[in-house]
Backbone as ProteinMPNN parsed JSONL, in Angstrom:
{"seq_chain_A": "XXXXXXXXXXXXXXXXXXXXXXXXXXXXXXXXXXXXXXXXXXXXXXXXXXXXXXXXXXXXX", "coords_chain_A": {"N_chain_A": [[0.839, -1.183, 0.0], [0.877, 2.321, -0.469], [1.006, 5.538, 0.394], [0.263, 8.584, 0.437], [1.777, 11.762, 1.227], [0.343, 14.304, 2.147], [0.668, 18.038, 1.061], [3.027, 20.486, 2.205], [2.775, 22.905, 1.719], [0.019, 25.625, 0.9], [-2.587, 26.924, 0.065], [-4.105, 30.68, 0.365], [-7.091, 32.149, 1.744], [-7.009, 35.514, 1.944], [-7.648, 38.491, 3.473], [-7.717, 42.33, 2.816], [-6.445, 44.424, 5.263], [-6.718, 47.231, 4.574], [-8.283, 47.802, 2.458], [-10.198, 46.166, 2.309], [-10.126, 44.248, 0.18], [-10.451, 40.391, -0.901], [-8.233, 38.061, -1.747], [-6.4, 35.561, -3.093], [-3.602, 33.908, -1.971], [0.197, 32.361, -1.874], [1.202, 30.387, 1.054], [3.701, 30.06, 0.673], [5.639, 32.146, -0.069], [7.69, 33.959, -2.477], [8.366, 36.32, -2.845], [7.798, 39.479, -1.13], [3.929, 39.754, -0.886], [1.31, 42.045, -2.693], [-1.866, 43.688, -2.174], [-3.927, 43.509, -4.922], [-5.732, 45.548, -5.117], [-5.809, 48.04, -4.012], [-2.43, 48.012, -3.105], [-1.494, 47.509, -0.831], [0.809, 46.121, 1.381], [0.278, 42.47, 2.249], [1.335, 40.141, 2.742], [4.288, 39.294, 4.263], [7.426, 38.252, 3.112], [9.148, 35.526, 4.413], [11.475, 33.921, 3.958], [10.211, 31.39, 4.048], [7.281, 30.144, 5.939], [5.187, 32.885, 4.842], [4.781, 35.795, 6.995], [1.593, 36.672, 7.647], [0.441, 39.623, 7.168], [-2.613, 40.975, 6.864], [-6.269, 39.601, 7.401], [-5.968, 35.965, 7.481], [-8.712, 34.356, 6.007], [-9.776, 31.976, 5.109], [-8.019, 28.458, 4.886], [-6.834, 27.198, 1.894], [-7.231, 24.062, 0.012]], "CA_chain_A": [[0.0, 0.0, 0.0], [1.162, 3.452, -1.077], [0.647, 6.47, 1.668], [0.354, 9.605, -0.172], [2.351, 12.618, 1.795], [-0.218, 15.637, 1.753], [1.717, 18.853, 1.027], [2.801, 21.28, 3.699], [2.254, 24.456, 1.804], [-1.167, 25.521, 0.965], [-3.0, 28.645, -0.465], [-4.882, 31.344, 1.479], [-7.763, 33.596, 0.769], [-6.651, 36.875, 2.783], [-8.688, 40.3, 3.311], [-6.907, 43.037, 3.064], [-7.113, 45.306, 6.277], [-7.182, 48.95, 4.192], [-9.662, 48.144, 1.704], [-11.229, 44.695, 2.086], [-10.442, 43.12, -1.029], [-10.305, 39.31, -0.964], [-7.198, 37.789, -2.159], [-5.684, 34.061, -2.559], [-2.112, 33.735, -1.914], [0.749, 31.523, -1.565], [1.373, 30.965, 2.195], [5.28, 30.322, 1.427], [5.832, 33.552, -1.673], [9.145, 33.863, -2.543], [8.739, 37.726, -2.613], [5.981, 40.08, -0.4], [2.647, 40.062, -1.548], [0.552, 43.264, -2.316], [-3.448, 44.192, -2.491], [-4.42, 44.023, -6.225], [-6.799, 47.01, -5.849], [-4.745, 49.133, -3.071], [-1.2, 48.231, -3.335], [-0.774, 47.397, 0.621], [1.7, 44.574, 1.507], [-0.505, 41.868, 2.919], [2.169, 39.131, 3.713], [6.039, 39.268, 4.175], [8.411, 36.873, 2.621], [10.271, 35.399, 5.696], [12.006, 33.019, 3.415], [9.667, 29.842, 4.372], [5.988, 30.58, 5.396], [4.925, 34.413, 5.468], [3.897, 36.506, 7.938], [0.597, 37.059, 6.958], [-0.699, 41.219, 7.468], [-3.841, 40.763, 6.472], [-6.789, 39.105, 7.789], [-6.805, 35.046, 7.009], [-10.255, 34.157, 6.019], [-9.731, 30.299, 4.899], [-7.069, 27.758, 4.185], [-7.791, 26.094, 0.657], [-6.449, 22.626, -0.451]], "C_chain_A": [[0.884, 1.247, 0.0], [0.693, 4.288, -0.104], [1.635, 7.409, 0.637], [0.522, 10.639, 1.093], [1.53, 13.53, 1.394], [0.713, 16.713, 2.034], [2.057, 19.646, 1.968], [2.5, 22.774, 3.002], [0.7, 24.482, 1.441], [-0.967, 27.306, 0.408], [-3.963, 29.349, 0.564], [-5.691, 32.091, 1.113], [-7.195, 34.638, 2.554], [-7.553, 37.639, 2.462], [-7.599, 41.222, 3.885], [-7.681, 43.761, 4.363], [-7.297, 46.796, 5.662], [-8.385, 48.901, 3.541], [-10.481, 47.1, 1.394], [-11.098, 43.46, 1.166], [-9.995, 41.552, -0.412], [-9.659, 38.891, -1.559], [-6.371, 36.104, -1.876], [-4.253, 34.522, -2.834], [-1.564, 32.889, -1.445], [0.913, 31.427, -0.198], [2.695, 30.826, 2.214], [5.73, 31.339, -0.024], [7.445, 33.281, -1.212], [9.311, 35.61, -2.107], [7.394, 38.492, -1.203], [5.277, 40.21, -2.006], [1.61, 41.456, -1.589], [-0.861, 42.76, -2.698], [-3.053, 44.37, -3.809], [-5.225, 45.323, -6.303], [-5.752, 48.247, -5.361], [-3.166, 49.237, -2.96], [-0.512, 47.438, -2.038], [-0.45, 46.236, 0.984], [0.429, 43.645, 2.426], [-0.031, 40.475, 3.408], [3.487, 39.585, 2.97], [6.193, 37.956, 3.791], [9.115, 36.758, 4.175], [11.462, 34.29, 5.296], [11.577, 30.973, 3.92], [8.107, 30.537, 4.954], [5.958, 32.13, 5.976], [3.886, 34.408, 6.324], [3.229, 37.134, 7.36], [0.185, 38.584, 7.925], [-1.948, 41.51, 7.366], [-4.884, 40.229, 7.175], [-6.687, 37.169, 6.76], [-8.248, 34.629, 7.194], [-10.602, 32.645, 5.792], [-8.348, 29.879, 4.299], [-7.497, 27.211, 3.231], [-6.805, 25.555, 0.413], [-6.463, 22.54, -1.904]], "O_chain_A": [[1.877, 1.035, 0.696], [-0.264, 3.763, 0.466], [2.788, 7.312, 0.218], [-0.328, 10.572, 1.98], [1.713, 13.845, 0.218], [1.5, 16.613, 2.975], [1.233, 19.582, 2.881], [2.041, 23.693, 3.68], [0.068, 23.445, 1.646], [-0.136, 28.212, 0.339], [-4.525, 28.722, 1.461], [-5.394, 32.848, 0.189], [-7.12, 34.349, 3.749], [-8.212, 37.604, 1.423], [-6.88, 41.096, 4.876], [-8.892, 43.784, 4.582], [-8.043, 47.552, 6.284], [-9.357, 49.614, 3.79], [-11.294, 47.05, 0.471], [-11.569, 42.323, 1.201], [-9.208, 41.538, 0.534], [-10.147, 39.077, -2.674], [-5.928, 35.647, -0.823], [-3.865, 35.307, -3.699], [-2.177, 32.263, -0.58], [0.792, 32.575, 0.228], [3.294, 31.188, 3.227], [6.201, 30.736, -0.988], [8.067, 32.77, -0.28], [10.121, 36.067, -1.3], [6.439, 37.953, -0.644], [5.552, 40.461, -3.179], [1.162, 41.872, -0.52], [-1.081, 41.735, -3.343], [-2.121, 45.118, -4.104], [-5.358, 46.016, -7.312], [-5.136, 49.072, -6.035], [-2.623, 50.323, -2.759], [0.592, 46.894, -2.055], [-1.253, 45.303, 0.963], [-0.271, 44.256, 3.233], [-0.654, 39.764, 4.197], [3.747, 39.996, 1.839], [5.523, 36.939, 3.971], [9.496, 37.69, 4.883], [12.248, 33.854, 6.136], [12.224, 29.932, 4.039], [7.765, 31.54, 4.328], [6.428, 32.556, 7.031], [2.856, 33.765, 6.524], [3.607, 38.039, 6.616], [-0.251, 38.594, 9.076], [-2.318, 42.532, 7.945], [-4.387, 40.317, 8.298], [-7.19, 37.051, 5.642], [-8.846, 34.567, 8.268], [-11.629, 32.159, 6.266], [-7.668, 30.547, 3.52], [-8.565, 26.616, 3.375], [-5.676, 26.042, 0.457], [-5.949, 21.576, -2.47]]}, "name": "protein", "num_of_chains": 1, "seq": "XXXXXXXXXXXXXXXXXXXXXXXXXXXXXXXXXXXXXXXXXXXXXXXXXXXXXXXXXXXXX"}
């Protein structure tokens, strides 16, 4: 029998805290992430998973 390793990273929907928008992102980015509408960083790169700025709203698989 075969035992499949589920992954450790994962995607995130975020809300921005300036202007709300709803946003999926990587949770390990290589670079920071900004707001598509507003601009405002909403997770740091820490070089393994970011520190998310933002509000998380769900983990998605």
């Amino acid at each position: 029998m075969v035992v499949k390793e589920k992954p450790r990273s994962k995607f995130l929907l975020v809300k921005c805290k300036k202007c709300n928008n709803e946003q999926i992102i990587f949770n390990k980015p290589a670079g920071d992430v900004q707001c598509l509408v507003c601009g405002e960083v909403i997770a740091k790169s820490t070089g393994g998973k970011a520190e998310v700025l933002g509000e998380i709203i769900k983990e998605l698989e």
